[in-house]
Wavefront OBJ file of the C-alpha trace (Angstrom):
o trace
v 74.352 -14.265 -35.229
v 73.782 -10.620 -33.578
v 70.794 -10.420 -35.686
v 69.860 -13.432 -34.699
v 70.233 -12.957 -30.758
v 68.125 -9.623 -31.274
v 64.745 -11.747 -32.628
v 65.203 -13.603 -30.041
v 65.459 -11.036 -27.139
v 62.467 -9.270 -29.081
v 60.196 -12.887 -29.375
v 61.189 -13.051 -25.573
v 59.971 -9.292 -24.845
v 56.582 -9.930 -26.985
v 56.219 -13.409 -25.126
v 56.465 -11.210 -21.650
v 54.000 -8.647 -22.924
v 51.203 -11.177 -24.277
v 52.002 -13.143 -20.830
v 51.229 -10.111 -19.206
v 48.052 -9.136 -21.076
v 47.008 -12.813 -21.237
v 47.228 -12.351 -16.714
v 45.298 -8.757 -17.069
v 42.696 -10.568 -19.124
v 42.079 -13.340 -16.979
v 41.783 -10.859 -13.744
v 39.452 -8.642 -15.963
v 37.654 -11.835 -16.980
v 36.807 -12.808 -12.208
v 36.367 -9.253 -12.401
v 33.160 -9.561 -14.516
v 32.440 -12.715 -13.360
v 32.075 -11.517 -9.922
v 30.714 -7.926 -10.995
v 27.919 -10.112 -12.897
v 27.178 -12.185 -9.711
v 27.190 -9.507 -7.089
v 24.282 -7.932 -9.829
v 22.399 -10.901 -10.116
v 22.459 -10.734 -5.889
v 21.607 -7.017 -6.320
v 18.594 -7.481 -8.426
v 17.622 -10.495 -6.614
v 17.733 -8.573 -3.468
v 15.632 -5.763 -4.577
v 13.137 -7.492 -5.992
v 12.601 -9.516 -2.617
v 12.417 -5.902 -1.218
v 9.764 -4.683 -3.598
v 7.987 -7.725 -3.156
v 7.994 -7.269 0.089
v 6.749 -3.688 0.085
v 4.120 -4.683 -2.120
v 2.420 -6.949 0.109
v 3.271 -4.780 3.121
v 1.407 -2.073 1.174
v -1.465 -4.130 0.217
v -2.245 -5.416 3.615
v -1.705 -1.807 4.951
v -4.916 -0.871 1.865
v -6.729 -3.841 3.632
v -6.841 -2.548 7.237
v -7.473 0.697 6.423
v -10.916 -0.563 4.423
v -11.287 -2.755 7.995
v -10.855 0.115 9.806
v -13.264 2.133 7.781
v -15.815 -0.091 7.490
v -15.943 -0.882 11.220
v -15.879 3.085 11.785
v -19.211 2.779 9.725
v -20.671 -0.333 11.868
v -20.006 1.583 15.298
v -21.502 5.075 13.314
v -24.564 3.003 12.250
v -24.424 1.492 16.417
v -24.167 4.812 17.936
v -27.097 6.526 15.322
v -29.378 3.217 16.862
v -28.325 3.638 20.661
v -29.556 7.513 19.700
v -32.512 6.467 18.442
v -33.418 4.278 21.591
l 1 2 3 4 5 6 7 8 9 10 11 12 13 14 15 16 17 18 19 20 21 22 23 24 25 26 27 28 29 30 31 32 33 34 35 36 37 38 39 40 41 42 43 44 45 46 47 48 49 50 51 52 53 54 55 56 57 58 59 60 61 62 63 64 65 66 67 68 69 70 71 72 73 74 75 76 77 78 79 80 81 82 83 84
């Protein structure tokens, strides 16, 4: 019977144990659930951001050839008005 109350005590201890691991599992489990979204946001975010920049950039290339080519037009004004 001692023997018998032992296993028992011991299948009670394991039963704690795998109760226990089964909880850390399932915290570890939101844990990468929400590691995994926040990333997804993260990524999402950044490329927004780079997209962003991008165009920024791009129109930024455009003026500049606006600018430069109306820097020519007044040039090309000025050498006329000279010439007049």
């Amino acid at each position: 019977m001692n023997k018998l109350s032992l296993e028992n005590e011991t299948l009670k201890v394991e039963l704690q144990f795998k109760s226990k691991k089964d909880e850390e599992i399932s915290h570890l489990k939101q844990q990468l659930d929400q590691y995994q979204k926040d990333n997804i946001k993260l990524i999402s975010d950044q490329a927004f951001y780079i997209f962003i920049f991008k165009t920024t950039f791009i129109e930024i290339k455009k003026l500049k050839k606006d600018i430069e080519s109306k820097n020519n037009e007044i040039q090309i004004m000025k050498y006329y008005i000279l010439l007049h």
